[in-house]
TINU-659433 format. One record per residue: residue in three letters; y, z, x of N, C-alpha, C, O in turn; chain. Coordinates in steps of 0.02 Angstrom, whole numbers, padded with zeros to 5 digits. Each point is the difference from the previous one (the first is absolute). Layout:
TINU-659433
 residuo   n.py   n.pz   n.px  ca.py  ca.pz  ca.px   c.py   c.pz   c.px   o.py   o.pz   o.px cadena
     ALA      Y      Z      X      Y      Z      X      Y      Z      X      Y      Z      X      A
...
This chain:
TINU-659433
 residuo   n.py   n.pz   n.px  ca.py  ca.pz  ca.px   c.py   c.pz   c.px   o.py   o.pz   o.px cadena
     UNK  02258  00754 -03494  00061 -00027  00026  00001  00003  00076  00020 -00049  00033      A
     UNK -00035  00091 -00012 -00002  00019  00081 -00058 -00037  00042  00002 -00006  00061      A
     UNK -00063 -00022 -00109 -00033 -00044 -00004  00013 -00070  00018 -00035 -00033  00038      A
     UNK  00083  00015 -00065  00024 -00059  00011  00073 -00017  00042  00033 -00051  00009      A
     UNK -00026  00114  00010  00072 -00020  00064 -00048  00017  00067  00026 -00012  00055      A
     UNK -00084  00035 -00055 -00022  00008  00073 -00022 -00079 -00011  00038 -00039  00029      A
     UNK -00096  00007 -00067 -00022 -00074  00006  00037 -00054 -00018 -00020 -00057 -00012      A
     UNK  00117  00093  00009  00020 -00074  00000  00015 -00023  00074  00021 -00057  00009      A
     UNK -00030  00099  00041  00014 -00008  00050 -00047 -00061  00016  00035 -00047  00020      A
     UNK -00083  00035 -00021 -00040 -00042  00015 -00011 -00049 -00040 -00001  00025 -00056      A
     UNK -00006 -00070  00054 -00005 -00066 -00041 -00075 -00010 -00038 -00051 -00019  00029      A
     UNK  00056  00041 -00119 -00065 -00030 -00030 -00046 -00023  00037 -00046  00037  00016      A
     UNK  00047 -00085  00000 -00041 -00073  00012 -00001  00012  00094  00044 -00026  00033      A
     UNK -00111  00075  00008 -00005  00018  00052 -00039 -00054  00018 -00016  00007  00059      A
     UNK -00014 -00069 -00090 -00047 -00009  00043  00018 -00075  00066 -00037 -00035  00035      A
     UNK  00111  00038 -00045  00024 -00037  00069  00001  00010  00047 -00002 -00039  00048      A
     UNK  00007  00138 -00048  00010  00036  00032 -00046  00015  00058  00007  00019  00058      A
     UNK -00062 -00037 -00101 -00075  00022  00016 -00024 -00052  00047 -00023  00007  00057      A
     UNK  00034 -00073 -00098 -00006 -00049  00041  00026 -00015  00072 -00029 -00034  00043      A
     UNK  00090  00067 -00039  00034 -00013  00059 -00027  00052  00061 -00010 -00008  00060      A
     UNK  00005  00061 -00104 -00036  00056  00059 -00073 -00018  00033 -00022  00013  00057      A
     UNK -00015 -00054 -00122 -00088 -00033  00037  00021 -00046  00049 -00025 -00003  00057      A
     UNK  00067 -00031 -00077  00026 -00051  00066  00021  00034  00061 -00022 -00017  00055      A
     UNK  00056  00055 -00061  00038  00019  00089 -00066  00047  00029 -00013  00016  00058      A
     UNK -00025  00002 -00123 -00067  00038  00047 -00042 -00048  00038 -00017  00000  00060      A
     UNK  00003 -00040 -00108 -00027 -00073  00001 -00002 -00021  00077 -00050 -00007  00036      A
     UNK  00133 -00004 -00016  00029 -00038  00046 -00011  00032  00056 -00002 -00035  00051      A
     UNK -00009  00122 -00043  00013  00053  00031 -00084 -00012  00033 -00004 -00012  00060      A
     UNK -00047  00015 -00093 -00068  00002  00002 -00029 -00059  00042 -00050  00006  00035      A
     UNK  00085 -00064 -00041 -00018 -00050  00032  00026 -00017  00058 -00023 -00044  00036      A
     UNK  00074  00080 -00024  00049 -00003  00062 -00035  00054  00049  00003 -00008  00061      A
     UNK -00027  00047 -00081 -00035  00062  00033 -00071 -00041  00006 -00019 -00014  00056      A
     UNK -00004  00002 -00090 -00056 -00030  00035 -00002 -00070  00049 -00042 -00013  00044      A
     UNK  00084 -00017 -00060  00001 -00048  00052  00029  00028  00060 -00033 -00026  00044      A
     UNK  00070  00059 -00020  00056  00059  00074 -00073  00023  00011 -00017 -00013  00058      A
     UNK -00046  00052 -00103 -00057  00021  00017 -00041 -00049  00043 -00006  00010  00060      A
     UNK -00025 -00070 -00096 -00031 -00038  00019  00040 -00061  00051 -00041 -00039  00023      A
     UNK  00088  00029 -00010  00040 -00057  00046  00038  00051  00062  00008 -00019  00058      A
     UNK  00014  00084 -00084  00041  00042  00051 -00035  00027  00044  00016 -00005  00059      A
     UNK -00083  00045 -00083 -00037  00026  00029  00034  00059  00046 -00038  00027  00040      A
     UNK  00117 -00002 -00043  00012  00070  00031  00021 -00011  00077  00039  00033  00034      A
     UNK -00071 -00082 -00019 -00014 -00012  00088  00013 -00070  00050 -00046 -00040 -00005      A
     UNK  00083  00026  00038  00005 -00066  00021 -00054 -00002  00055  00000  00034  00052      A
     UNK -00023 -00057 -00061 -00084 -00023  00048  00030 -00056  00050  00029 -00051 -00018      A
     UNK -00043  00072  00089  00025 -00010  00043 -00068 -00043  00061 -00036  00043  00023      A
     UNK  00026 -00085 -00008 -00056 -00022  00038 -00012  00056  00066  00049 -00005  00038      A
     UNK -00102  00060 -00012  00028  00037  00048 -00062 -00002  00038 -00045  00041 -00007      A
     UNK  00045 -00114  00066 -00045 -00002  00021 -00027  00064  00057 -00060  00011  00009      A
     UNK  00094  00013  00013  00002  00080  00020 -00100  00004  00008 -00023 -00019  00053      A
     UNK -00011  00037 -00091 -00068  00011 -00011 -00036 -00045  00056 -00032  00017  00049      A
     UNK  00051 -00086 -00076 -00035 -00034  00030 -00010 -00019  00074 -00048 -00010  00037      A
     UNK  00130  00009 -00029  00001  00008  00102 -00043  00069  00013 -00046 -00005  00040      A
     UNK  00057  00070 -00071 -00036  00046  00027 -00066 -00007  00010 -00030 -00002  00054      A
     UNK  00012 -00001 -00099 -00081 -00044  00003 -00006 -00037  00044 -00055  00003  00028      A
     UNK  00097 -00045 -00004 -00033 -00070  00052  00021  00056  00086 -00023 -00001  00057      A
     UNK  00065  00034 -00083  00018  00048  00075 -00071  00023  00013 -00040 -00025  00040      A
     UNK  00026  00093 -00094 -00051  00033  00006 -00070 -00033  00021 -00033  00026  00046      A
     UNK  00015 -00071 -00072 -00049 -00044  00019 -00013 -00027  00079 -00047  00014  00037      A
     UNK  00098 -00053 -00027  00008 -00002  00066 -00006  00058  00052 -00037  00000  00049      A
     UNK  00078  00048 -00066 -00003  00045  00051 -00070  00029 -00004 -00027  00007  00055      A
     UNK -00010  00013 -00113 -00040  00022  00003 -00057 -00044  00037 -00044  00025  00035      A
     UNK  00050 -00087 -00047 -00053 -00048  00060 -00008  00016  00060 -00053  00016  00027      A
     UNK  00145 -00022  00014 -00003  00008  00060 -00011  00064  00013 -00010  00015  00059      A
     UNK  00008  00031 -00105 -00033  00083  00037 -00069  00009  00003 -00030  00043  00033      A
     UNK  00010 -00076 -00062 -00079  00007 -00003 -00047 -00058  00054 -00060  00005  00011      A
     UNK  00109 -00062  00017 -00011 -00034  00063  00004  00023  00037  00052  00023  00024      A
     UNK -00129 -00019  00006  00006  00040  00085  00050 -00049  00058  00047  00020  00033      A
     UNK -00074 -00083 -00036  00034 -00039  00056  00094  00001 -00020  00042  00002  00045      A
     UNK -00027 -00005 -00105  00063  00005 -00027  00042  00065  00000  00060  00013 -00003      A
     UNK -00114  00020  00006  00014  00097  00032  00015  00007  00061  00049  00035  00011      A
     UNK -00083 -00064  00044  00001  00015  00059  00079 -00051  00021  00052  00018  00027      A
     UNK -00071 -00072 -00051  00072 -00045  00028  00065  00044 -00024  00051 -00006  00034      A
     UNK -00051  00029 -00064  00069  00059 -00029  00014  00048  00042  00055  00011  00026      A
     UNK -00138  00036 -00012  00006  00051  00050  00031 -00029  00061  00049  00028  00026      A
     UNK -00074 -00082 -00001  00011 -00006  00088  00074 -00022 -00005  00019 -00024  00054      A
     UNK  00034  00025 -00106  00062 -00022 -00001  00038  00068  00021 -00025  00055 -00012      A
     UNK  00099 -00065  00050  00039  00043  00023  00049 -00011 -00074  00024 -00054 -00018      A
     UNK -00018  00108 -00011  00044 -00030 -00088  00063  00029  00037 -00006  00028  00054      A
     UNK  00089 -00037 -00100 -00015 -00038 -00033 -00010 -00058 -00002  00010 -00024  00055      A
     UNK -00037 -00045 -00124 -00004 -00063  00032 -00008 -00014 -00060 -00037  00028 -00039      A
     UNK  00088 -00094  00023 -00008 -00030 -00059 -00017 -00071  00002  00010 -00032  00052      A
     UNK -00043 -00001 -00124 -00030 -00047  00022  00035 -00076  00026 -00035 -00042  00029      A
     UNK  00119  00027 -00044  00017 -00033  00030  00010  00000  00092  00037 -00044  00023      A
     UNK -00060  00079  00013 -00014  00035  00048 -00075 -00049  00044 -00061  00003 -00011      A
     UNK  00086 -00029  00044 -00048 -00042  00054 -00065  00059  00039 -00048 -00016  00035      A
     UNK  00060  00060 -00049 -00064  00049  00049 -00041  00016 -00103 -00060  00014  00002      A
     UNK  00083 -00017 -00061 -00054  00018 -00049 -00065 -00018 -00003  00015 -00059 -00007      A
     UNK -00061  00058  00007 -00033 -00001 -00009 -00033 -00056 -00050 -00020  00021 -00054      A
     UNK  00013 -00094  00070 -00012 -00056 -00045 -00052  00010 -00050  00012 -00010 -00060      A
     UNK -00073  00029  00082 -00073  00042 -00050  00044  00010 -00063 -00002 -00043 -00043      A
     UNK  00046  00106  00034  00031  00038 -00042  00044 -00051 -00049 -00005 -00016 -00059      A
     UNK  00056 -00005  00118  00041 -00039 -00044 -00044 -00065 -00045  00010 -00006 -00061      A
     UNK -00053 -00034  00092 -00052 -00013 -00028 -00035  00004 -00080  00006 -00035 -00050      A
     UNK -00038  00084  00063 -00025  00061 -00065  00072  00002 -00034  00000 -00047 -00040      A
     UNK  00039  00069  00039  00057  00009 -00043  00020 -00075 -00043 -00008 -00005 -00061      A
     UNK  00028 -00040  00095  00006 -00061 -00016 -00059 -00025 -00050  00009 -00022 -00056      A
     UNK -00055  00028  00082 -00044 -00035 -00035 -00015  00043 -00069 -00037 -00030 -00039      A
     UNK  00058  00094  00017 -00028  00024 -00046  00047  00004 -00048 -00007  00037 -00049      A
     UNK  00070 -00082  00059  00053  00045 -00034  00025 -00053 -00036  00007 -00053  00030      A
     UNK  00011  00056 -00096  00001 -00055 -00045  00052 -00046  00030  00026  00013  00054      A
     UNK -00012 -00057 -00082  00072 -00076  00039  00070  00039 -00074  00054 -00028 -00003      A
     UNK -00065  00076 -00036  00052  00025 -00022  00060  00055  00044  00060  00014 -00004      A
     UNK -00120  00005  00047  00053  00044  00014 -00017  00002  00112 -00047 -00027  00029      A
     UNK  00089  00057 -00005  00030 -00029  00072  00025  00078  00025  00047  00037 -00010      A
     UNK -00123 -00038  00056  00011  00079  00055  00001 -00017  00051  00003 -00053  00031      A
     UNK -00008  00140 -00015  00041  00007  00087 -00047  00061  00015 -00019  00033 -00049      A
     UNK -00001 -00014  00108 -00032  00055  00001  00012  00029  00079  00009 -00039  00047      A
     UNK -00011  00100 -00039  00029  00039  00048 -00056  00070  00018 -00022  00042 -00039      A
     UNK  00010 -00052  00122 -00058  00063  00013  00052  00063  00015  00052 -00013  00031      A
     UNK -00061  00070 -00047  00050  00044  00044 -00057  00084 -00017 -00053  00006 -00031      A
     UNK  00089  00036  00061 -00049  00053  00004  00012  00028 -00038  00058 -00004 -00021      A
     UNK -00102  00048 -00009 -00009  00021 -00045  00056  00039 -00046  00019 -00014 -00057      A
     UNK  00001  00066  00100  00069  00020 -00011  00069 -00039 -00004  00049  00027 -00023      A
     UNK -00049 -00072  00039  00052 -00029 -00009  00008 -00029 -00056 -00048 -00015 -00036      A
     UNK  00130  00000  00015  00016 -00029 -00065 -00016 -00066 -00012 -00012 -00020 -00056      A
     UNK  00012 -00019  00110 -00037 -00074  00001  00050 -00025 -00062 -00007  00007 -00061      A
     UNK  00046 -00030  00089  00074 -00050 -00032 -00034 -00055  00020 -00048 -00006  00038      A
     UNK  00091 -00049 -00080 -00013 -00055  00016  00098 -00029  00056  00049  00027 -00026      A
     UNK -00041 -00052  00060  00025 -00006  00063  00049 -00052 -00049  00053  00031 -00007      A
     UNK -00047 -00106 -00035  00040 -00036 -00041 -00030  00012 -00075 -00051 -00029 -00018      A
     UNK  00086  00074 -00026 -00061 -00010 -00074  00039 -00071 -00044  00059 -00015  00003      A
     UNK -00096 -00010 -00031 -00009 -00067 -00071  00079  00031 -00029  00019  00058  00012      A
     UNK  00012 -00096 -00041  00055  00016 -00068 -00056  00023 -00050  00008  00053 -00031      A
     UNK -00056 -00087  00024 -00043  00004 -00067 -00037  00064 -00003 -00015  00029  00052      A
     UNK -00002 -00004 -00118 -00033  00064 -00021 -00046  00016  00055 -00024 -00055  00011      A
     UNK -00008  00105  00039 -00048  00004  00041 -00029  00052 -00010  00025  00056 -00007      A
     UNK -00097 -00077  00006 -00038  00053 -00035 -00067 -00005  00079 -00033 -00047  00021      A
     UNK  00038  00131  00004 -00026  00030  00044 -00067  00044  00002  00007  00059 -00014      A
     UNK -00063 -00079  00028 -00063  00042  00019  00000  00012  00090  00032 -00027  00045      A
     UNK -00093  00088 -00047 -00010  00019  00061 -00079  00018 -00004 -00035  00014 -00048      A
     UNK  00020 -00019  00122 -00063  00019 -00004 -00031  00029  00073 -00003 -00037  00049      A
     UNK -00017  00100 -00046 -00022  00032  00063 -00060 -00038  00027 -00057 -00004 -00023      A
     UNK  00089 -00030  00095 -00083 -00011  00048 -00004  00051  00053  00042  00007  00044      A
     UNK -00106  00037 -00054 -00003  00045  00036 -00099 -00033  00036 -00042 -00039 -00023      A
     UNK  00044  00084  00090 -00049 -00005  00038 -00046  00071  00018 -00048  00031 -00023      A
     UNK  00096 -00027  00081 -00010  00068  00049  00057  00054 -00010  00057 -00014  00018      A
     UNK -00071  00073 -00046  00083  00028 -00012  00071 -00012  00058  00055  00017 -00021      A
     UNK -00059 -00040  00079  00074 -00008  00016  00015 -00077 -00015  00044 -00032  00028      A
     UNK -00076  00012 -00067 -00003 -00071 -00008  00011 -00044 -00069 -00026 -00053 -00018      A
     UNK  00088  00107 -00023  00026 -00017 -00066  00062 -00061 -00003  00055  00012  00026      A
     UNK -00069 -00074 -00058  00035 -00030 -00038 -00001 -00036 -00063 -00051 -00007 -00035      A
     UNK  00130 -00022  00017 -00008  00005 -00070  00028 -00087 -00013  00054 -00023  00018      A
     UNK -00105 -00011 -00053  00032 -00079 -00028  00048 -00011 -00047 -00022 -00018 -00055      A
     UNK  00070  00023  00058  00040 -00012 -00070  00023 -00056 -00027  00039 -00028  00037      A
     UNK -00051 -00004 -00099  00004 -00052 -00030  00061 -00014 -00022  00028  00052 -00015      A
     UNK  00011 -00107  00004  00062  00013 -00038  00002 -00084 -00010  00003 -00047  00040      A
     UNK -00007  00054 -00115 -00013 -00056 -00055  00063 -00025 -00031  00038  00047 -00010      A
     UNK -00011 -00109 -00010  00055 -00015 -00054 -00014 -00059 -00019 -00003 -00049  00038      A
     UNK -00007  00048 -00103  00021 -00075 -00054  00029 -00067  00037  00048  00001  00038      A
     UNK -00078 -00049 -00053  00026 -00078  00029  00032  00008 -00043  00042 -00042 -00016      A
């Protein structure tokens, strides 16, 4: 008797029951895998970031390893940036020519110690390298690059 008042609670005939529960797993399983495979967790963002660094580093690293492009730096009184009529054309030069038509620099000599700002910066993201030209020890300065996105 006690038998049959606990299983009248539930209805004979379970297997609708059953059915309905494979379904919402069903529904549950496929929804999770697609949020897996289409969501991926992460909004992926284009961050060309890498690549100006690279075209910085490159460059600078040219003009440090140019003796004639070394010396035209040294014989400069810094600071001096390259919109600046006394820069040094050689340099600006080399810079121009190596630097992709995506992206649009500026470059500035100043001594070593110094923070070497740029004097008007871009609205746009600006992404900054530096690079020591040294000679004779009282004779330290530093090129700094400063890159931004067309």
């Amino acid at each position: 008797m006690v038998k049959e008042k606990f299983f009248g609670i539930f209805p004979a005939d379970r297997t609708g029951w059953i059915r309905v529960v494979e379904a919402f797993v069903a529904v549950l399983l496929i929804t999770g895998v697609l949020l897996v495979l289409f969501g991926g967790g992460k909004v992926k963002r284009d961050d060309p970031s890498s690549k100006v660094y690279e075209v910085e580093t490159a460059i600078l690293r040219d003009i440090q390893l140019n003796d004639s492009l070394r010396n035209l730096i040294l014989a400069i009184a810094p600071p001096l940036e390259s919109s600046d009529a006394s820069f040094p054309q050689q340099v600006s030069a080399k810079i121009n020519s190596d630097k992709p038509a995506y992206i649009d620099c500026v470059s500035k000599i100043c001594t070593l110690d110094d923070d070497c700002l740029l004097n008007q910066a871009p609205e746009e993201d600006l992404y900054a390298r530096s690079v020591a030209i040294t000679s004779t020890p009282p004779n330290y300065k530093q090129l700094k690059l400063f890159c931004w996105m067309r």
